[in-house]
C-alpha positions in Angstrom: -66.0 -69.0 43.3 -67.5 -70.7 45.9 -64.7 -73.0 47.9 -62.1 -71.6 46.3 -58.9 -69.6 48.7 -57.8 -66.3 47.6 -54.3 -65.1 49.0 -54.1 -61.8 50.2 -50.9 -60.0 49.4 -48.4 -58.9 51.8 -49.3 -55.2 51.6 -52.8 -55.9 51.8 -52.4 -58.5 54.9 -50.3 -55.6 56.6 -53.1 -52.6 56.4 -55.3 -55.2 57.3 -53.3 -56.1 60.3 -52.5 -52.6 61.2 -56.4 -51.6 61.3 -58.5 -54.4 62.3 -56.4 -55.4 65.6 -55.9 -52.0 66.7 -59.3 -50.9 65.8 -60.7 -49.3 69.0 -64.3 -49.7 67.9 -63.6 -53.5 67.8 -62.6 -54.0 71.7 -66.0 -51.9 72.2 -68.2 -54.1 70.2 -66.6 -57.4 72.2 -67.0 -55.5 75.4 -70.9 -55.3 74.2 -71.3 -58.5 73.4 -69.6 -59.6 76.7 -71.5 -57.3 78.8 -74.5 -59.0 77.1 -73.4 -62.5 76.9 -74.9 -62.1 80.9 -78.3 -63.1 80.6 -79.4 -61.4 84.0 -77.9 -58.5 81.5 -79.4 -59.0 78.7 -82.8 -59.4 80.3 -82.3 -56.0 82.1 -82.0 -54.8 79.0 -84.5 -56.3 77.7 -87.2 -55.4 80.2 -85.7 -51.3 79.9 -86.8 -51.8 76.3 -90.1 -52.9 76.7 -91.3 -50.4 79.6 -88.4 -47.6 79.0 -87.9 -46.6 82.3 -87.9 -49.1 86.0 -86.0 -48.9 89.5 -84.2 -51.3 91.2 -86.6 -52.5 93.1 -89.0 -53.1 90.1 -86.1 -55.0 87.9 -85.2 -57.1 91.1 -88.8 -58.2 91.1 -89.2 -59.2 87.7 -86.2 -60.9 87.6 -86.6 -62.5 91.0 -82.7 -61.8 91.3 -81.3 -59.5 94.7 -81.1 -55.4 94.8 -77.7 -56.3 95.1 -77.5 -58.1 91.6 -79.9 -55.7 89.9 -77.6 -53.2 91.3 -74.4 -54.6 90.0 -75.1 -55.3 87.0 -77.0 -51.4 86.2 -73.5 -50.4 86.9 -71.6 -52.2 84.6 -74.5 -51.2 81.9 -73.9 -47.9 83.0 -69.9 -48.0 83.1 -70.4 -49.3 79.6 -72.3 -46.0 78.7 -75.5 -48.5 77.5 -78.3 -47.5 80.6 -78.7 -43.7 81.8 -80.4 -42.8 85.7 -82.7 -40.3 86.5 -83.6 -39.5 90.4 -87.3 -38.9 91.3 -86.9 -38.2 95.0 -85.5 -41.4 97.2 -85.9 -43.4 93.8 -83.6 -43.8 90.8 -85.1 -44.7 87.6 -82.9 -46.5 84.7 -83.9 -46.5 80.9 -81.7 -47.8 77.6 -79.5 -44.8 76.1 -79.8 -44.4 72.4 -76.2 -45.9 70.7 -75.4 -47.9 68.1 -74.9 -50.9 70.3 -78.2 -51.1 71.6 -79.4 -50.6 68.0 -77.9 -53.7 67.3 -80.3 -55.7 69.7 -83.5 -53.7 69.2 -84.8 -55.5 66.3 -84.1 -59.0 68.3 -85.6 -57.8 71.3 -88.7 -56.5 69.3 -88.7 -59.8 67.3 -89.7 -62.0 70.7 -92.8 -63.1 71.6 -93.0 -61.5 74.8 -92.4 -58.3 73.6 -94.7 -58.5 70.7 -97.3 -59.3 73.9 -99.8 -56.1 74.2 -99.9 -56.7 78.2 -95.9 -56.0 78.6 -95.6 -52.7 77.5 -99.1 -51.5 78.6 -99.2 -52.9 82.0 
């Protein structure tokens, strides 16, 4: 019932132990959520899931943040396997990858005002 303590057993509190803190899908969730804790981050994400697809140059001046930063921080997305680059000529163009991380966000990031905004994703 509600409030009350139930005490887990030794064998239970042992598989527990032995799966949960050596869980390797756990470090990558909190890796996730730290690479997204950034909000220059999270809004580069963002911004690749309203238009799909934008260089450098283009996420720099949305974000009014340096190439440098912009830079940086696509390749820590990408290091984390989240964003994906695709070369047209001199220019490199970054969009979301499909994974179950990302999937997490979607529905938040479609939730916001700006995104539910016709002029975002059509301009």
């Amino acid at each position: 019932m509600k409030g009350e303590t139930v005490e887990l057993s030794q064998k239970r509190l042992q598989f527990l132990r032995d799966h949960v803190t050596s869980d390797p899908e756990m470090e990558e969730l909190a890796m996730f959520f730290k690479l997204v804790s950034s909000p220059s981050r999270l809004k580069i994400i963002f911004l690749l899931f309203a238009i799909h697809e934008a260089c450098v140059r283009d996420i720099a001046g949305v974000l009014d943040i340096t190439l440098s930063a912009v830079s940086q921080h696509l390749s820590e997305l990408k290091a984390m396997n989240q964003v994906q680059a695709r070369r047209n000529s001199q220019t490199i163009y970054y969009s979301l990858k499909n994974n179950v991380y990302l999937d997490l966000l979607k529905p938040y990031l479609a939730s916001t005002k700006i995104y539910n905004n016709k002029r975002i994703r059509s301009a």
